[in-house]
C-alpha positions, 0 to 999 in steps of 0.5 A: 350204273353207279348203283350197280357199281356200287352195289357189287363193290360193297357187296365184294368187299363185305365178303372180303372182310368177312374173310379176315374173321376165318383166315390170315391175311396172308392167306387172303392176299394170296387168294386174291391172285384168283382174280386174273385166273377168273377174269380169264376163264369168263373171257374165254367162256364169254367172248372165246378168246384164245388162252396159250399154253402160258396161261395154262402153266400160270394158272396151274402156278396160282393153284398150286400156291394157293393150294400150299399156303393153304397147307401153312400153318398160318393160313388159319385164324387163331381163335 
């Protein structure tokens, strides 16, 4: 179990670094919000637990902000 942890923690925050090398870190922050939207969705997948409207109105919000930080001039790395 703390291989495994240990592992899948190297192994995210490798991929999170080698973010920074394309991205800002703005937009990287911003794109971190995805992590409640997955954890939901495999919750409702998973053990179908019961998603209300709300949580469909915060995940279009998440999107849609992603989507517009995104579009920002400061969401490519200079380089």
């Amino acid at each position: 179990m703390v291989a495994l942890g240990i592992v899948v923690q190297v192994f995210g925050h490798g991929l999170l670094t080698y973010s920074f090398k394309h991205f800002s870190s703005s937009f990287v922050s911003v794109c971190l919000l995805l992590d409640p939207l997955i954890t939901a969705l495999f919750a409702w997948i998973i053990f179908a637990e019961k998603l209300t409207p709300l949580n469909m109105v915060s995940f279009l919000g998440v999107i849609a902000g992603i989507y517009l930080a995104r579009l920002g001039k400061g969401s490519q790395k200079a380089g």
